[in-house]
C-alpha positions in Angstrom: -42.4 57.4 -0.8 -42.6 53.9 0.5 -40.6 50.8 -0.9 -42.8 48.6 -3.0 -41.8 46.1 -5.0 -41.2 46.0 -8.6 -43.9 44.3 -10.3 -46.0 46.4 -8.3 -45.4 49.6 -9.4 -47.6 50.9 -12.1 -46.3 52.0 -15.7 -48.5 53.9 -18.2 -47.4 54.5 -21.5 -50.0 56.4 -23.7 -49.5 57.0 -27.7 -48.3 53.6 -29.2 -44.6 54.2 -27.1 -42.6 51.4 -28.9 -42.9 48.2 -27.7 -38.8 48.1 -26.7 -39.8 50.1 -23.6 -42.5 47.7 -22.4 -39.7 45.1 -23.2 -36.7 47.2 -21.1 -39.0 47.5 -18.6 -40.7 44.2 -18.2 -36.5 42.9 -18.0 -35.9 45.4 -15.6 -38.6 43.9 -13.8 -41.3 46.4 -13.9 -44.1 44.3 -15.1 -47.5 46.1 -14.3 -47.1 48.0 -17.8 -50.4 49.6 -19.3 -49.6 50.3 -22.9 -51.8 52.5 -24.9 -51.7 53.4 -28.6 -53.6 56.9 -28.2 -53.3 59.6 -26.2 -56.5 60.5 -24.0 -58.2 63.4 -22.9 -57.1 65.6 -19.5 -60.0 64.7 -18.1 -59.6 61.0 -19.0 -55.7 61.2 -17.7 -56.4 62.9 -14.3 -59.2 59.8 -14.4 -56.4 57.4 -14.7 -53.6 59.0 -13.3 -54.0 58.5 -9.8 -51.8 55.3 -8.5 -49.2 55.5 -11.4 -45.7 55.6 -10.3 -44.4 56.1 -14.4 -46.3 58.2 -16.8 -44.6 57.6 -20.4 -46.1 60.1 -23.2 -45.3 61.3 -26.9 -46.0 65.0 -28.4 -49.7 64.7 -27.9 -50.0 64.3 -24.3 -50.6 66.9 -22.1 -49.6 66.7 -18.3 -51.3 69.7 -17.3 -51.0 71.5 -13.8 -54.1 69.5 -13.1 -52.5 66.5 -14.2 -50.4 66.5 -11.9 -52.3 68.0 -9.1 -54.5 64.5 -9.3 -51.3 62.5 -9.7 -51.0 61.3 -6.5 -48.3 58.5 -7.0 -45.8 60.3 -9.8 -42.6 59.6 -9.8 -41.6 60.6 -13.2 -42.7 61.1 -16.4 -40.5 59.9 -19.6 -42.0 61.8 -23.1 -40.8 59.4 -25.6 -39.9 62.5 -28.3 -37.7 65.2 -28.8 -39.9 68.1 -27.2 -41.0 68.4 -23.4 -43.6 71.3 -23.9 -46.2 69.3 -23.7 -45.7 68.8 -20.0 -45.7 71.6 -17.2 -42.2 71.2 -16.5 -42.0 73.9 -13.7 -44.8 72.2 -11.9 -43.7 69.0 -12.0 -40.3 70.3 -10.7 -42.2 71.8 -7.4 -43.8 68.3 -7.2 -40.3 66.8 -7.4 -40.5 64.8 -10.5 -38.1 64.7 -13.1 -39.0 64.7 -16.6 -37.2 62.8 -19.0 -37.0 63.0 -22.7 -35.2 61.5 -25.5 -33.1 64.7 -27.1 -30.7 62.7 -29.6 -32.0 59.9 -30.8 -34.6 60.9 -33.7 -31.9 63.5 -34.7 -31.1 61.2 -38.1 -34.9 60.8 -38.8 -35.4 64.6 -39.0 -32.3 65.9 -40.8 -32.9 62.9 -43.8 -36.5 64.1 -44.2 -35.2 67.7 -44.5 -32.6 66.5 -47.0 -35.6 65.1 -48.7 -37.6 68.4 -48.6 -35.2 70.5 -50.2 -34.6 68.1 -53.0 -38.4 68.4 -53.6 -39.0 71.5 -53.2 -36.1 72.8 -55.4 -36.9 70.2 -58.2 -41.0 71.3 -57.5 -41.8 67.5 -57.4 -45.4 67.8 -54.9 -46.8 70.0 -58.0 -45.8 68.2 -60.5 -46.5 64.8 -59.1 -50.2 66.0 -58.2 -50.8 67.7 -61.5 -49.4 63.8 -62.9 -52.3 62.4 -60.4 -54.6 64.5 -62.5 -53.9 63.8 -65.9 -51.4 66.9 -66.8 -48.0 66.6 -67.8 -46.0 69.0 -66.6 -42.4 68.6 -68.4 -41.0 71.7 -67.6 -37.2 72.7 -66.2 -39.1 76.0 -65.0 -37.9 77.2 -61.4 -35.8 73.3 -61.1 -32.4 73.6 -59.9 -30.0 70.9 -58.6 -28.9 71.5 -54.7 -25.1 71.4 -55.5 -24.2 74.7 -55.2 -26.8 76.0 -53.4 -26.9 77.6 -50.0 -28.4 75.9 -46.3 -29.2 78.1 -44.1 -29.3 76.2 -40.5 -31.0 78.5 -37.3 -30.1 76.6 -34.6 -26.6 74.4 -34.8 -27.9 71.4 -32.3 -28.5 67.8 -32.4 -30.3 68.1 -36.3 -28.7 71.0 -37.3 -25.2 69.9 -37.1 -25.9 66.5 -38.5 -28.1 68.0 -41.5 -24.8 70.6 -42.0 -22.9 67.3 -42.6 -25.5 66.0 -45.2 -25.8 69.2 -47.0 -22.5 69.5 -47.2 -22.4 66.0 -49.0 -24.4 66.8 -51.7 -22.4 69.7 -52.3 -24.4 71.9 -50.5 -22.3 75.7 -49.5 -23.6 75.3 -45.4 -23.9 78.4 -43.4 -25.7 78.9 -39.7 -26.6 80.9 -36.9 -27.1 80.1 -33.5 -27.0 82.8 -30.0 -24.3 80.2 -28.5 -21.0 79.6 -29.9 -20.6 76.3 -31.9 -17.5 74.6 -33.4 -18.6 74.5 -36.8 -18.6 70.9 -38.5 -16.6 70.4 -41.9 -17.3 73.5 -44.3 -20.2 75.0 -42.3 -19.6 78.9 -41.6 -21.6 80.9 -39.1 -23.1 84.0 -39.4 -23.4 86.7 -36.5 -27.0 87.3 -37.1 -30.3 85.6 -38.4 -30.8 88.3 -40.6 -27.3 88.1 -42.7 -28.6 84.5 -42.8 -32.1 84.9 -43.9 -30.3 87.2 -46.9 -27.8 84.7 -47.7 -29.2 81.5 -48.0 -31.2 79.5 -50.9 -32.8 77.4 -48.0 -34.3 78.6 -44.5 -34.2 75.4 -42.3 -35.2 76.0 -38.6 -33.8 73.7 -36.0 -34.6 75.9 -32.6 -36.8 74.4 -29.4 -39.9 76.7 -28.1 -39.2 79.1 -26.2 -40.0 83.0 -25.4 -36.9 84.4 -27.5 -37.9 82.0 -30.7 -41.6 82.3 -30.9 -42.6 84.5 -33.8 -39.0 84.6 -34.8 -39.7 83.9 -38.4 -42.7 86.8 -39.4 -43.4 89.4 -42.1 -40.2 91.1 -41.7 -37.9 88.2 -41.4 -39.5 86.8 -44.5 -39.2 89.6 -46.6 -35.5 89.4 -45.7 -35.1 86.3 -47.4 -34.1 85.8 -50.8 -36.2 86.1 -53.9 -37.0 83.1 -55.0 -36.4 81.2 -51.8 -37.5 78.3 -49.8 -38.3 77.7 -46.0 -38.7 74.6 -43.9 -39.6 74.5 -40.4 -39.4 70.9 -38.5 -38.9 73.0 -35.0 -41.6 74.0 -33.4 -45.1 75.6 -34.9 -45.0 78.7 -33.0 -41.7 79.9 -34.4 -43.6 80.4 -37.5 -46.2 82.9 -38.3 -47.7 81.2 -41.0 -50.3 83.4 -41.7 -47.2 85.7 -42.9 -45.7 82.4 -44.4 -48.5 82.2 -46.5 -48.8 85.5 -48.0 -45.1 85.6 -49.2 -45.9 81.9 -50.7 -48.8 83.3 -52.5 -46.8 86.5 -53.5 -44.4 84.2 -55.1 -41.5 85.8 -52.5 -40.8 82.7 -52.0 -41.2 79.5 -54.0 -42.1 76.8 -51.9 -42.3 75.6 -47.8 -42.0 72.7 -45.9 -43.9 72.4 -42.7 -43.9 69.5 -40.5 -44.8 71.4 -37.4 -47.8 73.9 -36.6 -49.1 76.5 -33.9 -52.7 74.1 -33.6 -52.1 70.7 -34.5 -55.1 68.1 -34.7 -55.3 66.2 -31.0 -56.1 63.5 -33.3 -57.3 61.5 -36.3 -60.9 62.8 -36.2 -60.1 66.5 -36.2 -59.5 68.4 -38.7 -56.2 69.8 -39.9 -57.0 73.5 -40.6 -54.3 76.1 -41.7 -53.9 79.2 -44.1 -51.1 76.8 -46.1 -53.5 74.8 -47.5 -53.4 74.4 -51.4 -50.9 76.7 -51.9 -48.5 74.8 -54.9 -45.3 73.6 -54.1 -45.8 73.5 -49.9 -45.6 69.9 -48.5 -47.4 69.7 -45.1 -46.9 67.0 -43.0 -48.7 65.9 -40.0 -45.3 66.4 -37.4 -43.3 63.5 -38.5 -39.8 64.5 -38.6 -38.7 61.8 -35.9 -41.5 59.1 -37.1 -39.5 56.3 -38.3 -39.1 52.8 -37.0 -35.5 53.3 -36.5 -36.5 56.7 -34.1 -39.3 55.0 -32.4 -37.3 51.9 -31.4 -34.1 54.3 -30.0 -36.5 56.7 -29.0 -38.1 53.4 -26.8 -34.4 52.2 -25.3 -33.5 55.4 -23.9 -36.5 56.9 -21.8 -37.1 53.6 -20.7 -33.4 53.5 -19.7 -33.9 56.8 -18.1 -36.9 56.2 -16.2 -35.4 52.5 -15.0 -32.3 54.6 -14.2 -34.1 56.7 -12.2 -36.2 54.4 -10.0 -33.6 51.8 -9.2 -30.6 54.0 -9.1 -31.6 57.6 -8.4 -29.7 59.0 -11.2 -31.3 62.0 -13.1 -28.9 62.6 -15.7 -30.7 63.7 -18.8 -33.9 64.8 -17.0 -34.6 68.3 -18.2 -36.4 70.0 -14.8 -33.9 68.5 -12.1 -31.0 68.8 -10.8 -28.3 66.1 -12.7 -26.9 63.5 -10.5 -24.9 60.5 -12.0 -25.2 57.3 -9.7 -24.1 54.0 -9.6 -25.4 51.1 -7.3 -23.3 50.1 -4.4 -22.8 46.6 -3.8 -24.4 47.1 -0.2 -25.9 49.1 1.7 -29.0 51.3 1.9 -29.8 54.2 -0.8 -32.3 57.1 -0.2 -33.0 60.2 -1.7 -34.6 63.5 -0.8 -36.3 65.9 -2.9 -36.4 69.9 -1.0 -37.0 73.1 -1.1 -33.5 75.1 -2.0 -32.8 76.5 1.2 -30.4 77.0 3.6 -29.8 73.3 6.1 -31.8 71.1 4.6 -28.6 69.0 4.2 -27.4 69.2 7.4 -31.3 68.1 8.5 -31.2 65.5 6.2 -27.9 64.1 7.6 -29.1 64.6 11.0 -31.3 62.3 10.5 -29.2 59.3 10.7 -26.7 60.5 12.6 -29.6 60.7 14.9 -30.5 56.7 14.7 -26.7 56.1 14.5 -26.4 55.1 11.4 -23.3 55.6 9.2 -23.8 57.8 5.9 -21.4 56.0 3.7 -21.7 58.3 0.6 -23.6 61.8 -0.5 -24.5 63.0 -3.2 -26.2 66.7 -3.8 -26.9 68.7 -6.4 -29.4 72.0 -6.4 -30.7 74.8 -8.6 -32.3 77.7 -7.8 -35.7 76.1 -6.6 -34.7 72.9 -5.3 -32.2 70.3 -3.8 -31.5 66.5 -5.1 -29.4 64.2 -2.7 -28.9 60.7 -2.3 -27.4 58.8 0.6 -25.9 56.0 0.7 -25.5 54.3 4.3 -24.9 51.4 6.2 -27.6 48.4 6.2 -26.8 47.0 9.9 -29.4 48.4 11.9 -30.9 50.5 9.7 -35.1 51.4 9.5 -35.7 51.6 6.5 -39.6 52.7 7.0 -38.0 54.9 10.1 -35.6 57.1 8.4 -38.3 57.3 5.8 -41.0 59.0 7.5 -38.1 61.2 9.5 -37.1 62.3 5.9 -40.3 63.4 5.1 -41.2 65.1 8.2 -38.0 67.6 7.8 -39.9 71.1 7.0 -39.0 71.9 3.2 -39.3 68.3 2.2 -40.7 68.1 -1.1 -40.5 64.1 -1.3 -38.3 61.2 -0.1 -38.1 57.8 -1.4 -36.4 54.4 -0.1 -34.2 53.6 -3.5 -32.7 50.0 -2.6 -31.3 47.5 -0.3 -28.4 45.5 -1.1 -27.0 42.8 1.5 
């Protein structure tokens, strides 16, 4: 890709992405920023998409394979969130751009509103506080417990789960979790060998496991009627690990007492559609609209760090933190020229690549290369004195396997 200078380069950001990033990227000097507080249709975005170097999204987003197909100018995308689903990641990888996402810092946002949740639901305030909207007056100790003493079950001992362990634990809270990898358990926290010694164990179900084909449907029928009598789950994952039609049944049957649910398999694209799902007006269930990570705090880290990410990425060429690439840490040279070369993973593309200046003469001063199965991410860093920029550019691209190439900097 050709060098074009900075204030040139086109920025969208679609779903009210928090103003920090149009800050960090207007000082970084990336000043043709569109900022949107919706997201928009797929038709609308392959409508809009084409000439955008930076496409920054939320949850709502989706940067489908024909997204990306009419994207003719992508460089990246950032999702300002926790999740990447929401964009065809393996696509975008054959394309050769990186996707970025912000995996830690809405991690204290999540694990207080669960800490919240299990306080509610174990005291059953959401019923009593709407029977109080009402009229009634429910005064009743009925199915109320305090949470000291009590038993947190955590699937899935990550960036949440560990930090929700710790908070648990400080409320007196007995922790326990299971996760398929090993993890060094954090103060009192035990782990289990199976999700089903878990699910039998614990007071509290709280699910802290990404989307994938091994966690979908991991919580059904069976897994539910595992749980304790009497019990409560919470799900602030992902809506498909859930079958909530089976949720709802053992809610109804009284199996277990009460559910919190921030996250759903169909959520509303937005404010105008409805919400539709079998937990509806079931007592003691609070629903809300996939929040865990909405707080100002979230929203204003969750700003900083794609943008840092994405501004990393376009002056630098580092891809550290990009969750479809290769990882390459970089740091600018004080001189010099810096490219970098996006290809198919096969065998002598670097020693094409290098060929190519050794061709015009020009000294390769540092490499850098890193590959996974499908493709291959270097940089090179080489001497300016007479160098061709534009040259070595289109000799990059030409090189059979090429995916893309892009002129990163030029330092005197």
């Amino acid at each position: 890709m050709a060098p074009l200078a900075k204030d040139k380069i086109r920025i969208m950001l679609l779903e009210g992405v928090h103003e920090n990033a149009v800050l960090d990227l207007h000082n970084a000097g990336y000043l043709d920023v569109e900022h949107y507080p919706a997201s928009i249709s797929e038709e609308e975005l392959i409508r809009r998409i084409p000439g955008v170097w930076f496409l920054g999204i939320r949850s709502r987003t989706q940067v489908t394979e024909r997204v990306l197909a009419a994207a003719d100018s992508l460089v990246s995308v950032g999702c300002f969130c926790i999740g990447t689903d929401q964009v065809e990641l393996s696509s975008a990888k054959r394309r050769g751009i990186p996707v970025f996402n912000a995996p830690f810092s809405n991690t204290r946002s999540v694990a207080e509103l669960v800490i919240g949740e299990i306080i509610m639901l174990m005291r059953g305030i959401f019923p009593k506080s709407s029977a109080a909207h009402e009229g009634q007056w429910i005064k009743s100790a009925a199915n109320s417990w305090e949470v000291r003493g009590k038993t947190l079950g955590i699937v899935g001992y990550g960036n949440i789960g560990t930090q929700l362990s710790v908070m648990a634990e400080a409320l007196g809270m007995r922790v326990l979790f299971f996760d398929p990898v090993p993890k060094l358990a954090l103060g009192q926290a035990e782990r289990v060998s199976s999700l089903g010694e878990l699910l039998e164990a614990a007071d509290v179900i709280s699910l802290h496991v990404p989307d994938t084909l091994s966690t979908q449907g991991m919580i059904g029928a069976e897994e539910l009627a595992r749980m304790r009598q009497g019990s409560f789950l919470i799900n602030a994952a992902r809506g498909r690990v859930v079958d909530v039609e089976a949720l709802a049944d053992a809610l109804r049957r009284r199996h277990l007492l009460g559910a919190a649910v921030d996250v759903f398999p169909r959520e509303p694209k937005g404010g105008d559609e409805d919400f539709i799902s079998p937990l509806r007006g079931i007592p003691n269930v609070i629903l809300t609209p996939h929040i865990g990570g909405s707080t100002s705090e979230a929203q204003a880290r969750i700003g900083h760090e794609v943008a840092q990410k994405l501004i990393e990425y376009s002056d630098v060429g580092t891809t550290a933190g990009a969750v479809n690439f290769p990882q390459v840490q970089l740091h600018p040279r004080p001189s010099g020229l810096r490219f970098m070369h996006v290809h198919r993973n096969m065998p002598g593309m670097l020693a094409r690549a290098v060929d190519v200046f050794t061709r015009r003469g020009v000294n390769i001063n540092a490499q850098y290369l890193e590959t996974d199965s499908d493709i291959g991410y270097v940089v090179m860093d080489v001497e300016g004195t007479a160098a061709n920029p534009e040259g070595i550019l289109n000799d990059l691209v030409s090189i059979e396997g090429t995916i893309r190439a892009r002129f990163i900097y030029e330092r005197a």
